[in-house]
C-alpha positions as CSV (number, residue, x, y, z in Angstrom):
1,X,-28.7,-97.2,195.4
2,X,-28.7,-96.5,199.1
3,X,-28.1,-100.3,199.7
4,X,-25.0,-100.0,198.1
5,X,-23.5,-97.2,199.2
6,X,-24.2,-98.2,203.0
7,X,-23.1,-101.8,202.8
8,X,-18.8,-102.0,202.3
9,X,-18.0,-105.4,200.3
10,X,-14.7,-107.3,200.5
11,X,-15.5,-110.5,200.7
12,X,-17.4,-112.3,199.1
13,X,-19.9,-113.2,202.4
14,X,-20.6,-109.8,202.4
15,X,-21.3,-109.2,198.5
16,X,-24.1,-112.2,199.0
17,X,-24.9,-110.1,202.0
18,X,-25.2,-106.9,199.8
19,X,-27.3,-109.0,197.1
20,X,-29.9,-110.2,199.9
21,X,-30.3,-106.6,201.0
22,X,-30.7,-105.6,197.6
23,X,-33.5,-108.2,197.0
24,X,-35.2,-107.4,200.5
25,X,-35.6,-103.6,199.3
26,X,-37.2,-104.7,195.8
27,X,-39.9,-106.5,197.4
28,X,-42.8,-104.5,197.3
29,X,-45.2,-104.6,200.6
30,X,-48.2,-104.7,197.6
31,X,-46.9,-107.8,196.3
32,X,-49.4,-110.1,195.4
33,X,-49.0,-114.0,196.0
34,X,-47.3,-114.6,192.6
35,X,-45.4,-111.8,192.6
36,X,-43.6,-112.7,196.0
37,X,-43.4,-116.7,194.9
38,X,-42.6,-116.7,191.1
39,X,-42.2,-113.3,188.9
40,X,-39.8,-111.0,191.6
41,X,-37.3,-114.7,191.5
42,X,-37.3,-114.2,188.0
43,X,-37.7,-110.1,187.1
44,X,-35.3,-109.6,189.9
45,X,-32.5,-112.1,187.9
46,X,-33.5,-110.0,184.8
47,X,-33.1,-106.4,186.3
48,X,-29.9,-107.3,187.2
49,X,-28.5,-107.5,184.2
50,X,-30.4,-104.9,182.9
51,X,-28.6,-102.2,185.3
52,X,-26.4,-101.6,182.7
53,X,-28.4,-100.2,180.1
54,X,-28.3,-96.7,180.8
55,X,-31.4,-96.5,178.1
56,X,-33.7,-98.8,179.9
57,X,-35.5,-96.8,182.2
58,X,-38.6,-97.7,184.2
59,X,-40.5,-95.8,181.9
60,X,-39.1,-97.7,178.7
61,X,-39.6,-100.9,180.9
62,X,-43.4,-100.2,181.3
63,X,-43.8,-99.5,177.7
64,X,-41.6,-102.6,176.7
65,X,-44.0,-104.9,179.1
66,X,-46.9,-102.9,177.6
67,X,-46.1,-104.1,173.9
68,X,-45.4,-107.5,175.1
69,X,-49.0,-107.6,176.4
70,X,-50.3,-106.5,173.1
71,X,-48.6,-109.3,171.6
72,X,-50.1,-112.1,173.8
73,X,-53.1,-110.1,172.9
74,X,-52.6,-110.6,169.0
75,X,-51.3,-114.4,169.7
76,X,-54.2,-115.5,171.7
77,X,-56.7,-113.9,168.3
78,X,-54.4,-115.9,165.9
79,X,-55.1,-118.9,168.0
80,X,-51.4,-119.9,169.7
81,X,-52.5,-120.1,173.0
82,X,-49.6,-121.7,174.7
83,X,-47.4,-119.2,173.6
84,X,-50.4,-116.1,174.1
85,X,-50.4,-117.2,178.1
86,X,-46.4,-117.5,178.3
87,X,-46.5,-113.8,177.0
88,X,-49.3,-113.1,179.4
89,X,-47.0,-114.3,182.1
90,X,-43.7,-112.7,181.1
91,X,-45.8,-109.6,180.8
92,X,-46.9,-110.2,184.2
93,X,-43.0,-110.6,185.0
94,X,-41.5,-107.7,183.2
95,X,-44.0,-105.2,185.1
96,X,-41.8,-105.9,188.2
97,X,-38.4,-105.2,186.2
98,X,-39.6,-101.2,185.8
99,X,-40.1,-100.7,189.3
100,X,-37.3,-102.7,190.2
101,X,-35.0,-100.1,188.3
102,X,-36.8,-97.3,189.5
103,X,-36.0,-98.2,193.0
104,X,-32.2,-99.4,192.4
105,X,-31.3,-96.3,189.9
106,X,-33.4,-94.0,192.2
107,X,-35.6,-93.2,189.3
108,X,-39.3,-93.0,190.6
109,X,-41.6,-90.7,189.8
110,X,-45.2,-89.9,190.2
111,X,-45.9,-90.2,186.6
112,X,-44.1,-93.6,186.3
113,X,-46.8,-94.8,188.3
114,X,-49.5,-93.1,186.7
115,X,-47.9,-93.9,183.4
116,X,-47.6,-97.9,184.6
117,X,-50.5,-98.1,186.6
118,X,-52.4,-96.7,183.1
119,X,-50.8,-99.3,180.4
120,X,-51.4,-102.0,182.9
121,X,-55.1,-101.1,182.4
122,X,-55.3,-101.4,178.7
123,X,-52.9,-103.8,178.6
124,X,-55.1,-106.3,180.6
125,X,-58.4,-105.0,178.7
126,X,-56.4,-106.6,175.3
127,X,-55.1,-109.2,177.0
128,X,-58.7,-110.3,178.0
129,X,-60.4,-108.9,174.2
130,X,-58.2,-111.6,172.5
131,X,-59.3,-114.2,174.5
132,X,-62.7,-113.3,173.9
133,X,-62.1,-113.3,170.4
134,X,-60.4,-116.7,170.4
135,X,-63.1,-117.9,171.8
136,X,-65.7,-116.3,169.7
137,X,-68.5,-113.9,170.4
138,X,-71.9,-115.4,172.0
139,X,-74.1,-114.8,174.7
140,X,-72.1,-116.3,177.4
141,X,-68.8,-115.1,176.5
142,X,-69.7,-111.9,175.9
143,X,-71.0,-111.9,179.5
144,X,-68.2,-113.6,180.4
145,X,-66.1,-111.0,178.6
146,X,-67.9,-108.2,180.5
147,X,-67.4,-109.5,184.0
148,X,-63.6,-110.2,183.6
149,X,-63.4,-106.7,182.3
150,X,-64.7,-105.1,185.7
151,X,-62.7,-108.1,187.4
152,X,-59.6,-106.4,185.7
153,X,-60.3,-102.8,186.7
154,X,-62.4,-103.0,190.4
155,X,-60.3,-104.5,192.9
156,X,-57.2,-101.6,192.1
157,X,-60.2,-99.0,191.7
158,X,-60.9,-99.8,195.2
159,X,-57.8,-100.1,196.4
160,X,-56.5,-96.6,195.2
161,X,-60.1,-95.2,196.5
162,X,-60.0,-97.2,200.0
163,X,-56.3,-98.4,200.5
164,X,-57.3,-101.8,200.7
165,X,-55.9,-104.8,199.2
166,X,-54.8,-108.0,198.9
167,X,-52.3,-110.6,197.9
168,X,-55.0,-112.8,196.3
169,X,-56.6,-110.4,194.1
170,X,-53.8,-108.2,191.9
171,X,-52.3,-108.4,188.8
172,X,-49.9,-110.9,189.0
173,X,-52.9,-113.3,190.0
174,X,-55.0,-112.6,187.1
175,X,-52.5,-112.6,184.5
176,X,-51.0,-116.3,186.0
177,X,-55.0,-117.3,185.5
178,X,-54.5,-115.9,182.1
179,X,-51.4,-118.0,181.4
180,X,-52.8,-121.2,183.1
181,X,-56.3,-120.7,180.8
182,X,-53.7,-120.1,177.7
183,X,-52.2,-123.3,178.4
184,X,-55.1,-125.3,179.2
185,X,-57.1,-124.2,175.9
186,X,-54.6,-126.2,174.0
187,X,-56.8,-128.8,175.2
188,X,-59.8,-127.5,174.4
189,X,-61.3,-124.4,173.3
190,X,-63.8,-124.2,176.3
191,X,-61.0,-123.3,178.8
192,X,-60.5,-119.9,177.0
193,X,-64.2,-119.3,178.4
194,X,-63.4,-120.8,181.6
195,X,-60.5,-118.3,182.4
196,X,-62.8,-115.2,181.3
197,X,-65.4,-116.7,183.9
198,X,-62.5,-117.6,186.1
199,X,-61.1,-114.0,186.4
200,X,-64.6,-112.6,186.6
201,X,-65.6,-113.9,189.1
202,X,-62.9,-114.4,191.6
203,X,-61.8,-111.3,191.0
204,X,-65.2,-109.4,191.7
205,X,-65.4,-111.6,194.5
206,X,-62.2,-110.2,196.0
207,X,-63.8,-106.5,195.2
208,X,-66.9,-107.0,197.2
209,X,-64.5,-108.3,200.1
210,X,-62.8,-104.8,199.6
211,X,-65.9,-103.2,199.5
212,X,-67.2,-105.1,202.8
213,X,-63.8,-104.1,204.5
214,X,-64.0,-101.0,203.9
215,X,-67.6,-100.7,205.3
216,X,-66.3,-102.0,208.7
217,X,-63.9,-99.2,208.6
218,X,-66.5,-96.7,208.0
């Protein structure tokens, strides 16, 4: 990458120097809160020893993270939730990895994003059918069910339509709910309606404040 070739190491200061430059540039400015605190500590430890692979490109890396959302899908329908939610999360995490590479191998593309910003979708539409499907289909979870879906797909519709977002409202946030509710409904089954109600509502919540935000702006 750029930060390599403009930074000479030959000491080790400086090659813990490099590696904090190197982290710096992989922070995204669209970072949502867990993304900044949690997953980029961990994706970012990962990436680096994926750098190696010549085969593992951001595009493989989104598919990879893709199928690993599919999988917390199935887990949460057969019913193992603590492990469902930890996929959720490293799902979550691996979606940082792709972009990651793409910026360190100087690999992005328009249709990586398209093709990221697309699997995310249905990745998260799965993610949130198994739940509902663990939890089993009645009134109040299917409404439930309904409003997380639009909670999964309105905030980044507004945001690619207005340019507005948040840190509070992304991704990374609703697939940490997701792992917390996997977690919880260990407990008891009612938490897997919780999180669907959870992530419904907050995150429509955090669309309307787009919405208003963008009114402002006219």
């Amino acid at each position: 990458s750029d930060v390599y070739k403009r930074q000479d190491i030959d000491t080790k200061e400086e090659l813990k120097y490099a590696e904090e430059l190197v982290k710096k540039s992989l922070i995204k400015d669209g970072d949502g809160i867990i993304s900044k605190n949690v997953n980029r500590k961990i994706s970012m430890r990962i990436t680096k020893h994926l750098l190696k692979f010549d085969f593992l490109t951001p595009n493989v890396l989104t598919i990879v993270s893709f199928l690993i959302g599919i999988f917390s899908s199935a887990l949460f329908m057969l019913k193992s939730f603590i492990f469902a939610g930890l996929m959720a999360q490293f799902c979550s995490i691996l979606d940082g990895c792709d972009g990651e590479i793409a910026r360190l191998k100087n690999l992005k593309s328009k249709f990586g994003g398209i093709l990221d910003a697309y699997l995310d979708r249905i990745a998260d539409f799965l993610i949130i059918f198994g739940i509902f499907l663990a939890y089993g289909i009645d009134t109040i979870s299917s409404i439930a069910f309904l409003i997380a879906l639009l909670g999964c797909i309105m905030p980044s519709y507004i945001y690619h339509l207005s340019g507005i977002r948040s840190d509070l409202f992304g991704r990374d946030v609703r697939l940490f709910i997701v792992f917390i509710g996997g977690i919880l409904a260990t407990l008891n089954k009612e938490f897997l309606l919780y999180t669907l109600l959870f992530i419904g509502i907050y995150m429509n919540v955090g669309a309307i404040s787009f919405l208003l935000q963008a009114r402002k702006k006219g």
